[in-house]
C-alpha positions as CSV (number, residue, x, y, z in Angstrom):
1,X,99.0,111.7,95.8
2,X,98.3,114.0,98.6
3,X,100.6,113.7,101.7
4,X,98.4,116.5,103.5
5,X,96.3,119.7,103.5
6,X,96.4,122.8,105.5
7,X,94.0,124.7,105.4
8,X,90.8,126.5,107.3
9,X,88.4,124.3,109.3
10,X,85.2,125.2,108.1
11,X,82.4,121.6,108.4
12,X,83.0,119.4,110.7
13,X,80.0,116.4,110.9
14,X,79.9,113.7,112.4
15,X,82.3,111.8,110.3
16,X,84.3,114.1,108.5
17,X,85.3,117.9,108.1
18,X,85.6,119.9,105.6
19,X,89.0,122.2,104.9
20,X,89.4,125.1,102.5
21,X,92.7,125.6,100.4
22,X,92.9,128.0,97.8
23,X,89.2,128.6,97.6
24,X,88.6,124.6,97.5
25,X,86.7,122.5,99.8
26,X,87.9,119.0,100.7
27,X,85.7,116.5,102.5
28,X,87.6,114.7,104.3
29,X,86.5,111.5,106.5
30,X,87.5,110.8,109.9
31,X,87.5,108.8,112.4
32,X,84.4,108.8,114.7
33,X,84.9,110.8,118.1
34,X,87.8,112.6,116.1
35,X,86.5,116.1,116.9
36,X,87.8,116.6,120.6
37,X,91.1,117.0,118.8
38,X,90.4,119.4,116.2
39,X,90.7,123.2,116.5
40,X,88.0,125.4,116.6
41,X,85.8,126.1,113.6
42,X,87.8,128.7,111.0
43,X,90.9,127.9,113.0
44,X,94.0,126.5,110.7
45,X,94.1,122.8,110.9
46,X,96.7,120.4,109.4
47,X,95.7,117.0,108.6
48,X,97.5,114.3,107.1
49,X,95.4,112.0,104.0
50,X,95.4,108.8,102.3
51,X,93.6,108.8,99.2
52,X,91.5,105.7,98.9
53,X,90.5,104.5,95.3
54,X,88.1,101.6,94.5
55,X,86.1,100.9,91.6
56,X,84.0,103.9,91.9
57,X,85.3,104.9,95.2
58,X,87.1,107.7,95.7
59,X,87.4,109.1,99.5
60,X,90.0,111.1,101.0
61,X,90.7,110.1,104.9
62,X,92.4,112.4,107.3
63,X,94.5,112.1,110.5
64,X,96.1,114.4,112.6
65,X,99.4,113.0,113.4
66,X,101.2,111.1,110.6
67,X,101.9,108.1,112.4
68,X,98.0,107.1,112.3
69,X,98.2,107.4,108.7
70,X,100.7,104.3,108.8
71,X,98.7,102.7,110.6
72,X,95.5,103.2,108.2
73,X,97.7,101.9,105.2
74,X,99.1,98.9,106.9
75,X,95.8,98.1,108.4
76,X,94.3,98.1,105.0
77,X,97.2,95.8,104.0
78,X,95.3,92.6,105.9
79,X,92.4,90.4,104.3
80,X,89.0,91.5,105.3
81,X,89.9,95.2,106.5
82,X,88.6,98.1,104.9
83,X,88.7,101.5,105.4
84,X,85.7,101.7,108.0
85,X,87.3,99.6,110.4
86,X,91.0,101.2,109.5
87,X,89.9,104.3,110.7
88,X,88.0,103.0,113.5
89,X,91.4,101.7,114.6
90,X,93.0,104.9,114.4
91,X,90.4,106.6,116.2
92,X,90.3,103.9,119.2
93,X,94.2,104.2,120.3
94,X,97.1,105.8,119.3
95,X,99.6,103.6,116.7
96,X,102.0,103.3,119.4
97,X,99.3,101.2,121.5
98,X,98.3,98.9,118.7
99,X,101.6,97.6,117.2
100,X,101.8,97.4,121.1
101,X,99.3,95.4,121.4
102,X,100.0,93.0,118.4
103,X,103.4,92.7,119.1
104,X,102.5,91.7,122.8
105,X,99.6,89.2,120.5
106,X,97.0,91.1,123.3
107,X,93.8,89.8,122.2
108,X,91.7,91.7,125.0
109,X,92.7,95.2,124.2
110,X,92.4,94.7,120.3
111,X,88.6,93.3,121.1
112,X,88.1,96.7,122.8
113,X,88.5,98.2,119.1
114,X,84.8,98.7,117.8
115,X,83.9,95.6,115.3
116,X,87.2,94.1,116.4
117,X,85.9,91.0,117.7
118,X,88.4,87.9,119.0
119,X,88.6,86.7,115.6
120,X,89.3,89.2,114.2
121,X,92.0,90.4,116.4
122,X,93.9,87.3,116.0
123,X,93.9,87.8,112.3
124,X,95.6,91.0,113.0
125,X,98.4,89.7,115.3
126,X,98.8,86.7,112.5
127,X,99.2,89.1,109.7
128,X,100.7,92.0,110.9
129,X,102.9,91.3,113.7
130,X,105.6,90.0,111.3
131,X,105.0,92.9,109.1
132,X,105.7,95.4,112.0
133,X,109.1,93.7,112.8
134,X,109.8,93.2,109.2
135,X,109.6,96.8,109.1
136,X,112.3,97.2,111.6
137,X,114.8,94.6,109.9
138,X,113.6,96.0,106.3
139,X,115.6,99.4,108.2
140,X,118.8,97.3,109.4
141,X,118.3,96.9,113.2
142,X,121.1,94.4,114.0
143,X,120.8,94.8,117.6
144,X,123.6,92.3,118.5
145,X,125.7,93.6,116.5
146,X,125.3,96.8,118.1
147,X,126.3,95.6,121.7
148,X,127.9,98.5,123.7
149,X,127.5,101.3,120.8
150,X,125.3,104.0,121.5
151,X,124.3,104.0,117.4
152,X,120.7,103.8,117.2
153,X,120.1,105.1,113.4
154,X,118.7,102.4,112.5
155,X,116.5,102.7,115.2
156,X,115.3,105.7,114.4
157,X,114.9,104.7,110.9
158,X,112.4,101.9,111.7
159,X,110.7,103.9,114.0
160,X,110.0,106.5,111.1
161,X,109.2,103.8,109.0
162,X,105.9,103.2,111.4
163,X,105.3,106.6,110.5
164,X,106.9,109.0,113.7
165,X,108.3,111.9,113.4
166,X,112.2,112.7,114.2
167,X,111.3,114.3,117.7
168,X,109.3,111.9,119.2
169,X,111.4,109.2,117.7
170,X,114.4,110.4,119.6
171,X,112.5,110.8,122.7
172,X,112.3,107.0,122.4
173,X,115.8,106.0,121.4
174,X,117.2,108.1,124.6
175,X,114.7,106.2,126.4
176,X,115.7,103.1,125.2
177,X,119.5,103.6,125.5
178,X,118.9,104.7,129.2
179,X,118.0,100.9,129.8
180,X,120.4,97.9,129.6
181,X,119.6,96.8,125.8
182,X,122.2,95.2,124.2
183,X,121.7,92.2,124.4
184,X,117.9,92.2,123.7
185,X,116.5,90.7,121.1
186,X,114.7,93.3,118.0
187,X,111.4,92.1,119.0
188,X,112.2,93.3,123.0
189,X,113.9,96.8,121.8
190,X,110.9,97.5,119.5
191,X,108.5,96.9,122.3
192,X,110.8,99.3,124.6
193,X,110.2,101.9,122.2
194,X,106.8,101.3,121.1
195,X,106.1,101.3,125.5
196,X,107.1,104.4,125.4
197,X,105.5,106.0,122.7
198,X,102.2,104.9,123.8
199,X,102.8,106.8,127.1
């Protein structure tokens, strides 16, 4: 429903800010310890929503890069994981570092997420790390079939899929086609990438 909101920054508490558009207000929730990366108060922000509806629910989360939005919705796509600890996720570590992490199934830095405890994390690598590949084949990464051609569309295509943006997602494919990847599996190429993303 909405995609985003720019706007003026005019709240901003402890969990959430508040943004004027057109003479409205939205409160907006955010992830804990979000504020170091908002401008200052009255300044222009843009942040990017999910609208979350249940039963007599309705809350409006921000994010400030679009690729954390992604990561809100998938997170919210595995049993037992609400909102709360969605945006806790996206507040702990870029996207980059956590589909990292799950793809790598790295139990220790997932248990660093707050109320992300060992169970918990391997519930997350057993439901998501097929999702996050499945993304990838979903956008037609054949890699092997791709041996010595420098066509990475599909690449790029996957990697907007997990929600990046065209700029840094090319950033990554010249990364990755600076290294010897042809004949690595779509599991190895997607953790190239991802490596990179997460700096």
């Amino acid at each position: 429903m909405l995609s985003y909101i720019c706007g003026k920054l005019v709240q901003a508490g402890t969990d959430y800010i508040v943004v004027e558009n057109n003479k409205l207000g939205y409160k907006i929730h955010i992830a804990p310890g979000g504020h170091s990366l908002l401008p200052q108060k009255n300044d222009e922000v843009k942040i990017y929503t999910h609208l979350y509806l249940k039963e007599d629910q309705i809350i409006l989360y921000g994010f400030l890069q679009p690729d954390d939005v992604a990561l809100f919705q998938l997170l919210l796509t595995v049993s037992g994981v609400g909102p709360k600890l969605a945006v806790a996720v996206t507040g702990t570590m870029s996207a980059a570092a956590f589909y990292l992490a799950v793809i790598n199934e790295d139990v220790n830095t997932l248990t660093g997420i707050p109320g992300v405890g060992k169970k918990s994390s391997k519930r997350l690598i057993l439901e998501l790390k097929e999702k996050i590949t499945a993304l990838t084949k979903e956008s037609g990464i054949l890699l092997q079939e791709q041996a010595g051609s420098d066509n990475f569309q599909e690449l790029l295509e996957a990697l907007s899929s997990l929600g990046y943006g065209q700029k840094e997602s090319l950033e990554a494919i010249r990364y990755v086609q600076g290294q010897e990847n042809a004949d690595k599996s779509l599991e190895e190429i997607l953790r190239l990438s991802l490596k990179y993303l997460a700096g």
